[in-house]
N, C-alpha and C positions, 0 to 999 in steps of 0.2 A: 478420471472417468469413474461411473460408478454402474454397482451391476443392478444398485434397487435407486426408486424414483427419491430424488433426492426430495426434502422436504419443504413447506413455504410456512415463511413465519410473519409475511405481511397482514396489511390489514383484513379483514373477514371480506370487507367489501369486495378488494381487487384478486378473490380467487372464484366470486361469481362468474359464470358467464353471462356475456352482451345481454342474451336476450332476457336474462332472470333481473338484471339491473333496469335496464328501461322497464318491464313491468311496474318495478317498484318506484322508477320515477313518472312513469302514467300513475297510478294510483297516487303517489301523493305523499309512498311511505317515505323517501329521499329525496333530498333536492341536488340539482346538479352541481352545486358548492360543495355538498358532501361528498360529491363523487371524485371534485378538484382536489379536494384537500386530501383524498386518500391516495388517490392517483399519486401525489406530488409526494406523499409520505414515503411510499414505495420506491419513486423515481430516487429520492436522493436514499435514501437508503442499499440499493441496488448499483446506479451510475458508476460507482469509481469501479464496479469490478467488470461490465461488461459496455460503457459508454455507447449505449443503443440512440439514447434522445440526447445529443449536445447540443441543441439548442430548444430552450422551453420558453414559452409568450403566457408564464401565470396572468400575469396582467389583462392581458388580452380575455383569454378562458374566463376569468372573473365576469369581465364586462358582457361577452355571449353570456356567460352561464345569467347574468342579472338582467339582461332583455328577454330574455327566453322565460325565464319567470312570468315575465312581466306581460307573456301573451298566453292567451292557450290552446296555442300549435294545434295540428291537426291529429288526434292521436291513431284515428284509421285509415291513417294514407298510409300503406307499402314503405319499409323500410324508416318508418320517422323514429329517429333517437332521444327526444323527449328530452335532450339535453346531455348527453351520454360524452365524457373526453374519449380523445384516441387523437393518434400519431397519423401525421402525412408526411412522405417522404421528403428527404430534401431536395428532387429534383421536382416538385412543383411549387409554384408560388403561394405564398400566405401572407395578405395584404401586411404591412409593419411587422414582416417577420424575419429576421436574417433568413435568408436561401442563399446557397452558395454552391449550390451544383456538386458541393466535393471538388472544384477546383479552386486556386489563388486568384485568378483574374476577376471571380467574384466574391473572394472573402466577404468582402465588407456589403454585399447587395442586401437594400430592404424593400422589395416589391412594394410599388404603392399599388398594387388591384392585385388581387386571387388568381388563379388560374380557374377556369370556368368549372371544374370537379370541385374543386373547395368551397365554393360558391354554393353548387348543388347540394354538398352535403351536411355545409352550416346552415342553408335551408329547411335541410331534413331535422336539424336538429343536435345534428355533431356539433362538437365544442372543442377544436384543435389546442391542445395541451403543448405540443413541439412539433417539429422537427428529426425526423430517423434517419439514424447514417445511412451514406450509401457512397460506395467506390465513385471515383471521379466521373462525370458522365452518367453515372450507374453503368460503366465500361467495367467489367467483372464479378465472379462468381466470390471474391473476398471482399470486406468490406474494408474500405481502409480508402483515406485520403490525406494531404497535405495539409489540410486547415483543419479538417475536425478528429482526425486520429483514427484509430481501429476499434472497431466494437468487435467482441468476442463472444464465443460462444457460450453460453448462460450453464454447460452442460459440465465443460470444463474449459477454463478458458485463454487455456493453451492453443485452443483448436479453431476452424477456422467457422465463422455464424453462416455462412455462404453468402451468396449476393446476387446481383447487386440492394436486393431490399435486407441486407442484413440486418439492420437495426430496427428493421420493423419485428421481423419475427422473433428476433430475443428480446425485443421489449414486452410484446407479447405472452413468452413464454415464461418470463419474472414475473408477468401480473402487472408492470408499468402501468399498462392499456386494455382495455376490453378489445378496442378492434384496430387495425392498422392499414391505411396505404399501404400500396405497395404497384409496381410496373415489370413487365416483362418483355423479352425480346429473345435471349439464349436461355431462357429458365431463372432470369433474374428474381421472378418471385416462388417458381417451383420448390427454388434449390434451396435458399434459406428456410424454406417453410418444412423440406424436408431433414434440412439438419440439425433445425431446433425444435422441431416436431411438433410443429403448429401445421393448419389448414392453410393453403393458399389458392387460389383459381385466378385464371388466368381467363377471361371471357372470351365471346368471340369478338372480333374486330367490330366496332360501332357499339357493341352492347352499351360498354363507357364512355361516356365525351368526356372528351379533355384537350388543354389546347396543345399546339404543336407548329412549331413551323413548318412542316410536310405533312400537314394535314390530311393528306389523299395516301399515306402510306398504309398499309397495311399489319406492318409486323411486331411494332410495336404498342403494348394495350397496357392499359391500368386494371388493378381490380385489387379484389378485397381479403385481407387477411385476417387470421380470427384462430381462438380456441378450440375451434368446436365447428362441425357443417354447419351446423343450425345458425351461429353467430357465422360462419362468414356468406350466409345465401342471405342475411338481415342485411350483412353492409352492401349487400350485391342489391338488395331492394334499393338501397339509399342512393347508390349509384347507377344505376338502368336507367334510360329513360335519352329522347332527341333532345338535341343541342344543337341548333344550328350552326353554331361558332364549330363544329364539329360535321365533314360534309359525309362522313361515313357514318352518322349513329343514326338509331332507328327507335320509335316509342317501344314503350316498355312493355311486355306482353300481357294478354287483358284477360288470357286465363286466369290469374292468380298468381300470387305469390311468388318468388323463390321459397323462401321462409315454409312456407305453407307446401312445397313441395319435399320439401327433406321431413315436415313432421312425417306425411302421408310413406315414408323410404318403407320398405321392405327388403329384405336380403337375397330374392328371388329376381335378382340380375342376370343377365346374359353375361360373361365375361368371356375375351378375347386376350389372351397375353402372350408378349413377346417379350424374352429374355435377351434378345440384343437386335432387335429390327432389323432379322435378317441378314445379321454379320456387320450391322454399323457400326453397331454400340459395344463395347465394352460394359464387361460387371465381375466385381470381385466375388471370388466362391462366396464366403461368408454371407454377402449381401444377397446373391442370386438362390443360396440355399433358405436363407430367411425368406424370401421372397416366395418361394415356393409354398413353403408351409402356411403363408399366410392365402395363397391359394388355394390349398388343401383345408384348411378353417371356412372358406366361405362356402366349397362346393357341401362341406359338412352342414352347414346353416341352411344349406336350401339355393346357393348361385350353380350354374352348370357353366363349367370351366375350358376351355379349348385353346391348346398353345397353338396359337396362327397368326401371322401375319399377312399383311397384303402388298404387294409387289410395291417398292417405292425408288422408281429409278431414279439413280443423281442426285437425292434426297440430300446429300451433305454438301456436294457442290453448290447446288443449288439454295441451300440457305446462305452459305458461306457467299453467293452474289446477292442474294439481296441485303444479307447484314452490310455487306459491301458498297450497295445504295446507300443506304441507308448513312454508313458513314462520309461516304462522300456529299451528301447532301448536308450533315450538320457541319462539314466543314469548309462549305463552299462559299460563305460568304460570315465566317468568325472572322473580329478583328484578334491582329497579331496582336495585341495586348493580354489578348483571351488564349490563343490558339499556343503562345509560347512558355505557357506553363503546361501544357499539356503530358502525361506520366508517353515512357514510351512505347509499349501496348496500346493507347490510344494512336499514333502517330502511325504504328505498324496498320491498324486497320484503314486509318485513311488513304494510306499510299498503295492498299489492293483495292480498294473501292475504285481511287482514281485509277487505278492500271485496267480496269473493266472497257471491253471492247461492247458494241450494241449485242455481237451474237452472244455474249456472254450473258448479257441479259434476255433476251430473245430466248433463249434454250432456259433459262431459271424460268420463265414466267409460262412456256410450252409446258416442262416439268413438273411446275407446283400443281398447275392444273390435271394432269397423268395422276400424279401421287392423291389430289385432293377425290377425284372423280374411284379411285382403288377405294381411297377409303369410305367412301358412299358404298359402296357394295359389301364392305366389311361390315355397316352398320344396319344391311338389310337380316344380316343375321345375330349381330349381339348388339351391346348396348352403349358397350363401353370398348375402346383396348386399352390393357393394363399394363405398362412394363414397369422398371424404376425411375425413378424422379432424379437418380442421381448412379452411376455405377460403383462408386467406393463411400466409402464412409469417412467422417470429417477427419481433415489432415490436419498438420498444423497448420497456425493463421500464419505462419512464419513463410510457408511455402505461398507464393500469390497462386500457381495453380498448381495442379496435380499432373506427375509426368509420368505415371504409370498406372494402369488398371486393368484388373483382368490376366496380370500377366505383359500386356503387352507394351511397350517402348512406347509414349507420343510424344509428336514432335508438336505440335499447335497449342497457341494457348489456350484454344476455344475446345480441344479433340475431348478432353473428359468429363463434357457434359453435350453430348450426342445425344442421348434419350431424348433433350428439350428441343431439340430442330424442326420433328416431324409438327406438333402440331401451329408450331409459329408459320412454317412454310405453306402448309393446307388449309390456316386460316381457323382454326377448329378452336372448341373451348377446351381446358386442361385444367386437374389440380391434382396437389401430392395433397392425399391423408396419410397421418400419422399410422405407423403398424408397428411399433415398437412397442417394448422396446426388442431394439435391431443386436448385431456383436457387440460385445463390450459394454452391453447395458445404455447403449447410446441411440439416438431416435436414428429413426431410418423412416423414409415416404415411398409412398406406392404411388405412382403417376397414374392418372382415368383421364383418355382423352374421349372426347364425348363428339355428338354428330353435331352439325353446325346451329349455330344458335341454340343448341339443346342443355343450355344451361340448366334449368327445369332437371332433366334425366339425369344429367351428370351430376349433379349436388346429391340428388335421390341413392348416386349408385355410390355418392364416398359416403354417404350417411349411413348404407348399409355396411360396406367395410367399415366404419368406425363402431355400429354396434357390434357387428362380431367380432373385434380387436378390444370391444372395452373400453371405449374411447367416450368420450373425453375425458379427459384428465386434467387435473388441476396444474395451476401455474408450482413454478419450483424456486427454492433459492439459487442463486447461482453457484455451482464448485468452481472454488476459485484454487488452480493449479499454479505450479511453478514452473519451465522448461527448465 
């Protein structure tokens, strides 16, 4: 670990940000072959120390990058990338691209059709470069799998990138990519965003389409990771917008922009924070005192600051039944071909899913509504609540989770990362910005959960925490440690 930002020795190109890049390929100064070839200079340069993209389709990116040329796109539609590479997770489809879930049973899988998000966003003008790791399923906060191995943290990389979008955010945060997929459920894309200290949001449910076999669920969303608020409210352009194949998404808002809402940020936010929601959460001193002063910086800059939370009964139970759906329904009709390579963390959530009685459900879904309806009232007075993205700071990748924080003993695999529950449960949008650096010179994220659909506000209110923090910040080399 280090106490000062470590350096980047990559190309000039890949420590621009998103948005300064597509200018330059609107105008004409770049072509998006230039952006492949730097990309890819980066990739292998980087890859043997934190294996974020183990699977890349150059071939592929060529052939987009040489029809995309060959037309001239629309360059004032909302979120269009002009041609721009970046990374999409390994748990969606990319037509003749290995996908393999992070399990055995589909090592060998090459989608013949996209998932409908890839689709939409090779539309806009993305140019999918690879594939980023992600724990099996994207079933945890480390990243690591049977078939493509463990990506680590770019920071030092003994320690763990979090997950389950791990390998989006440390490819990210080496400069691989301007911008990256990524999906959430427990903080899957919070938590890597916050431990490699990159942006992540997490939208509100429908914002994104994408496909799913439980389409009608709620709790699980896509959404866009990035360097910077300003690059990740551009991927959130790119991604907005109905899909029918999608029975929860909604058109895209006709105000304006994301993008155009984080230029317009001001630091004169309402802010509402909670240090542990009310005795749910755990946070270690170091983190929860960092946290602090970074509150104390923005009431400086002009935000007005209030520790309060809103009453949120069974809040933990009650996510812990719908994750509990939620696995029972991906397991309800997997063949054992697929199901018996499963790690056993996966196996453990299926068997409380299936052990779910109706009232068990019945009371989560009475619940989420109580907690969702508190925090509507929260938000007639601030703008944001603010707590951490994560209560400790990264462990080793050697530990799969964390079994103490704060002090206190847990027994769950899921118990040390509680801050991501409340807004998966309410439905609400969420992201970590970067406030580091956090102890030990190591990033640390500030969670903003925003009011519903209020994507808009909430990009606005991390755009002002990252101008008071300093933020953005350039990509780094990776510190590569020893254990």
């Amino acid at each position: 670990m280090t106490e000062t930002r470590p350096v980047f020795t990559g190309p000039a190109l890949c420590a621009l940000q998103a948005h300064e890049v597509v200018a330059m390929l609107k105008r004409g100064d770049i072509t998006p072959r230039d952006c492949i070839d730097a990309a890819l200079t980066r990739i292998a340069s980087v890859e043997p120390a934190i294996n974020a993209i183990p699977t890349l389709c150059e071939d592929r990116a060529r052939g987009a990058a040489d029809a995309l040329e060959s037309t001239s796109g629309n360059s004032d539609v909302a979120g269009w990338l002009a041609g721009l590479p970046l990374g999409i997770k390994d748990l969606s489809d990319v037509a003749g691209v290995r996908t393999t879930y992070g399990t055995k049973g589909y090592a060998d899988q090459i989608p013949r059709t996209s998932d409908t998000l890839v689709t939409r966003i090779e539309a806009r003008g993305g140019i999918v470069i690879g594939k980023t790791n992600t724990p099996e399923f994207g079933a945890g906060a480390n990243t690591f799998n049977d078939v493509l191995g463990i990506t680590r943290n770019p920071w030092d990389t003994t320690l763990n990138a979090g997950g389950s979008s791990g390998g989006a955010a440390a490819s990210l945060v080496t400069g691989e990519t301007w911008l990256s997929h990524g999906s959430d459920h427990g903080g899957s894309l919070r938590t890597p965003a916050g431990f490699c200290g990159i942006v992540g949001l997490r939208p509100s449910p429908g914002r994104v389409a994408a496909d799913s076999d439980s389409a009608f669920m709620i709790e699980s969303n896509d959404g866009p990771m990035a360097r910077s608020v300003r690059d990740c409210a551009l991927f959130l352009d790119t991604m907005a917008g109905f899909n029918p194949a999608s029975p929860i998404s909604y058109p895209a808002d006709q105000a304006g922009s994301f993008e155009d809402a984080v230029i317009r940020a001001t630091p004169n936010i309402k802010i509402a924070f909670s240090a542990d929601l009310n005795g749910m959460a755990q946070t270690d001193a170091d983190v929860l005192s960092h946290l602090r002063s970074v509150m104390h910086r923005m009431e400086a800059a002009g935000a007005s600051v209030d520790e309060t939370c809103p009453e949120l009964p069974h809040l933990e139970r009650t996510y812990h039944t719908l994750r509990g759906i939620g696995f029972a329904i991906m397991a309800r009709r997997m063949p054992e071909d697929i199901s018996r390579h499963l790690k056993a963390t996966i196996h453990q959530n299926i068997a409380r899913g299936r052990a779910l009685d109706i009232d068990n459900i019945a009371d989560a879904h009475l619940d989420r509504t109580i907690i969702y309806n508190n925090m509507l009232r929260l938000f007639d007075d601030f703008d944001v609540l603010a707590c951490p993205t994560v209560g400790c700071m990264p462990h080793p990748q050697s530990q799969e989770w964390v079994g103490e924080v704060g002090g206190q003993t847990l027994a769950g695999y899921m118990d040390w990362l509680r801050f991501a529950f409340l807004a998966t449960t309410a439905g609400l949008p969420a992201m970590s910005v970067p406030v580091g650096p956090g102890p030990g010179g190591l990033p640390i994220g500030l969670q903003l959960i925003g009011k519903p659909r209020g994507e808009a506000a909430l990009l606005a209110a991390g755009r002002a925490v990252e101008m008071v923090m300093g933020g953005p910040l350039p990509p780094i080399d990776p510190v590569v440690t020893h254990s």
